[in-house]
Every structure is written in C-alpha cells, then in structure tokens.
C-alpha positions as a Markdown table, in Angstrom:
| # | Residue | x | y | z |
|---|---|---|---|---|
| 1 | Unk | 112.7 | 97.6 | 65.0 |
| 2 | Unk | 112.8 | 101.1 | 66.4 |
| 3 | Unk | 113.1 | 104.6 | 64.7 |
| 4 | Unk | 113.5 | 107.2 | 67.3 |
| 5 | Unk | 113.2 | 111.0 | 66.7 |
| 6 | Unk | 114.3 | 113.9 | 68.9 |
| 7 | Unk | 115.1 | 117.2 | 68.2 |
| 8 | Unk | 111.3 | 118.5 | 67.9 |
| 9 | Unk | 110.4 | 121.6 | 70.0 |
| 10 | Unk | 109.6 | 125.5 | 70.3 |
| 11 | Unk | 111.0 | 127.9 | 68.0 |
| 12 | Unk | 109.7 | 131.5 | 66.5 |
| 13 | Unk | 109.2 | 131.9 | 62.9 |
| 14 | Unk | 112.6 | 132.1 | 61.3 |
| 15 | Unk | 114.5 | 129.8 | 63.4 |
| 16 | Unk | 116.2 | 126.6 | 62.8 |
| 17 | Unk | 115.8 | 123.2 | 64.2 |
| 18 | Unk | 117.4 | 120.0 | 63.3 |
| 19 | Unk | 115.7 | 116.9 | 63.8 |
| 20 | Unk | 117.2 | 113.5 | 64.3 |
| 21 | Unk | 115.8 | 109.8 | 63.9 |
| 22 | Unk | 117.9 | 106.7 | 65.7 |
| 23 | Unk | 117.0 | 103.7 | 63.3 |
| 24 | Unk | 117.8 | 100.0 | 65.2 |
| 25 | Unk | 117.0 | 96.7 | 64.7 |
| 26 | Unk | 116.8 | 96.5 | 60.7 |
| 27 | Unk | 119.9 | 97.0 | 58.5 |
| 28 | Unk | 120.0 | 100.8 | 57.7 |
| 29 | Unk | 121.9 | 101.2 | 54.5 |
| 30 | Unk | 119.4 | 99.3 | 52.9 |
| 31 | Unk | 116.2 | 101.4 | 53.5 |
| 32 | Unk | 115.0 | 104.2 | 51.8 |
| 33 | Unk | 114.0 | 107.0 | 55.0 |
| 34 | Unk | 111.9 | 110.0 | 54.5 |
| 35 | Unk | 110.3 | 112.6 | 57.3 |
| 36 | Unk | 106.7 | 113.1 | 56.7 |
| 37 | Unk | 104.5 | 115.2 | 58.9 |
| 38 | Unk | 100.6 | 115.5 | 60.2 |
| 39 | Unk | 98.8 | 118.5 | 61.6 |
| 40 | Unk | 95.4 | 117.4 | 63.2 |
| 41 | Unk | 92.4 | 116.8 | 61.3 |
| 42 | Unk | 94.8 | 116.4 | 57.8 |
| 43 | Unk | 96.5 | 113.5 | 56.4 |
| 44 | Unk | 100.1 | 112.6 | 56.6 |
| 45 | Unk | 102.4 | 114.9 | 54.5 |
| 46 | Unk | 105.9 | 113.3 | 52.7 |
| 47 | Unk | 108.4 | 116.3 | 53.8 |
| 48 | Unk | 111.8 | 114.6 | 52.2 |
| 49 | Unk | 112.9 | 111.8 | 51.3 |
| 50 | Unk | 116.7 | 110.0 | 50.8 |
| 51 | Unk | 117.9 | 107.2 | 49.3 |
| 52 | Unk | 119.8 | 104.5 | 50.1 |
| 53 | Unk | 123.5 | 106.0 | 50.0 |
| 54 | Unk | 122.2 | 109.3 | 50.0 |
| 55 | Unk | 122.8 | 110.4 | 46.6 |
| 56 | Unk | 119.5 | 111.1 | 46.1 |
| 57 | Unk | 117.2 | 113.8 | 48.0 |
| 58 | Unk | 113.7 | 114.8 | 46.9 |
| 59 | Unk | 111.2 | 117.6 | 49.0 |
| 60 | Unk | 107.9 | 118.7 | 48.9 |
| 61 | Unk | 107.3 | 121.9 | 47.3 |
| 62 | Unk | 106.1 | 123.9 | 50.7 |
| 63 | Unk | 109.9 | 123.6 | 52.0 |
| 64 | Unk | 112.0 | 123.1 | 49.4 |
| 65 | Unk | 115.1 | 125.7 | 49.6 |
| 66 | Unk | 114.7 | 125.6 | 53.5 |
| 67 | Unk | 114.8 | 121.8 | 54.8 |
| 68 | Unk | 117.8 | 119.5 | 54.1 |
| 69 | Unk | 117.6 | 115.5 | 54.5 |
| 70 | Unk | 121.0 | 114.1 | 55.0 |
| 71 | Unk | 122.0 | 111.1 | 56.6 |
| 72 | Unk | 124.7 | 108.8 | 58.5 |
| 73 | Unk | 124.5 | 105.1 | 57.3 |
| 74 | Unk | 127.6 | 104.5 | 60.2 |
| 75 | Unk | 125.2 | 106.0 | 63.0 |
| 76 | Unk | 122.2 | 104.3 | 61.7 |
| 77 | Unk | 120.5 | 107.9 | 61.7 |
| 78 | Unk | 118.8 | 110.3 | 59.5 |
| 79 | Unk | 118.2 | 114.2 | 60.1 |
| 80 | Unk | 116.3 | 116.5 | 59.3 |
| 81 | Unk | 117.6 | 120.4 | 58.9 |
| 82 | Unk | 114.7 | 122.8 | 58.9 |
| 83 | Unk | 115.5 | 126.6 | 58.2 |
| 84 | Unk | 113.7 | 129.8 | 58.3 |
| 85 | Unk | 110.7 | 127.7 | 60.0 |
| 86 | Unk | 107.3 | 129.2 | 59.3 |
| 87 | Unk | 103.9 | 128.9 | 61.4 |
| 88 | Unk | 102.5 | 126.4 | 58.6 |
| 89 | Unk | 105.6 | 124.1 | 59.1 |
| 90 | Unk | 104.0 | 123.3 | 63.0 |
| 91 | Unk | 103.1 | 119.1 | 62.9 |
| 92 | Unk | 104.5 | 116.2 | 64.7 |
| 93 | Unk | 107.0 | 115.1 | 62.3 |
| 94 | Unk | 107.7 | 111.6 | 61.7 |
| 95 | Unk | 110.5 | 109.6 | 60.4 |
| 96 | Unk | 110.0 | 106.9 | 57.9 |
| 97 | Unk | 112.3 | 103.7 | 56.7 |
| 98 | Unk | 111.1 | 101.8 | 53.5 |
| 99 | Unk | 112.1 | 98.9 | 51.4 |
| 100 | Unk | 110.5 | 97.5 | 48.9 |
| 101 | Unk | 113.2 | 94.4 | 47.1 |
| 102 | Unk | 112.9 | 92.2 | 47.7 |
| 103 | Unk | 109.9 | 92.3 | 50.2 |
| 104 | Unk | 108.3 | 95.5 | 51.3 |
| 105 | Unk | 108.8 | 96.2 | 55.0 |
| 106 | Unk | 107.4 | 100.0 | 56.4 |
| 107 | Unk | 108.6 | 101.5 | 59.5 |
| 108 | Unk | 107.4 | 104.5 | 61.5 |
| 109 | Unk | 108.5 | 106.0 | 64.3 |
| 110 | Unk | 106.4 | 107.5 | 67.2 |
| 111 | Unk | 106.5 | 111.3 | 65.8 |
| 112 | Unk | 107.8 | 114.1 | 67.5 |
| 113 | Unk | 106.4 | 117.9 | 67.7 |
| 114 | Unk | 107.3 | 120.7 | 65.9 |
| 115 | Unk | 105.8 | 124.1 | 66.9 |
| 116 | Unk | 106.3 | 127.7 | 65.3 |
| 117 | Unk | 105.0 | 130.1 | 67.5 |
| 118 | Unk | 105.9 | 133.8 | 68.0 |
C-alpha cells in the first residue's frame, strides 16, 4: 500500500497550490480519503475529507470557502486545492485513506510541506 503526495512547497500569502496524493496497492473507490495536517508541537489536524464516489465533501472551519477536496477514482488520486493560502495554513500535509466495512484498514502517507511565507 502506498499514498504518495506532491505538490507541497513555497508560496506567499494569497497564493494557490494544489496538492496531489497517488493511492496504490489497495482498491481506491472503496476508501474514504481525507488530507489532514500537523504543525510541530500540535496534534494532527482533519483539513477535508471525501467520500467514496465523491458526492460527499466536508472541511474544517479554518479553510472552508478556500480549500477544495475533489478526487479521480480512474487515477487512483485525490487533491487537494488550497486558495488564498494564509501563514497559519503552513504544516506538512498528509493524505489519508480509510475504511471501516467490513474491516477497518488506515493508511497514511509520508506528508509533504506546505509553507506560507512572505
């Protein structure tokens, strides 16, 4: 099993970025994914989350109105779209595939940074 982000990097407040997450080795369509994000010294933060056939999005309050979840269940991916990016939304972000029917399997990927820096 292997979730893969990318996209992470430098931007100044009020950019974009777009953040992707390769899923392999499980069967996609079937899992639950959700980006979740740490800063140091704080526990792990759910960002968004999407449902199986992507019908369903939720957000934390903090970014609601400027982060989209979508995904591709033919590429086996989910993104992230982050607008109008603010200093607070710095972390290493981390993609997240979840099932729980009819046994509960958890996968993480290995994070990737996100800096807002002027």
């Amino acid at each position: 099993v292997r979730l893969v982000e990318s996209g992470g990097g430098l931007v100044q407040p009020g950019g974009s970025l777009t953040l992707s997450c390769a899923a392999s080795g499980f069967t996609f369509s079937g899992y639950t994914m959700s980006w979740h994000r740490q800063v140091p010294g704080k526990g792990r933060e759910m960002v968004a989350g999407i449902n199986q056939n992507g019908d369903f999005t939720n957000y934390a309050e903090s970014v609601k109105g400027r982060f989209t979840i979508s995904r591709n269940n033919d590429l086996d991916t989910v993104y992230l779209q982050m607008n109008n990016l603010k200093t607070e939304d710095t972390a290493v972000y981390y993609c997240n595939a979840a099932t729980w029917s009819p046994n509960r399997y958890i996968y993480w990927g290995q994070g990737t940074q996100v800096t807002v820096s002027s």
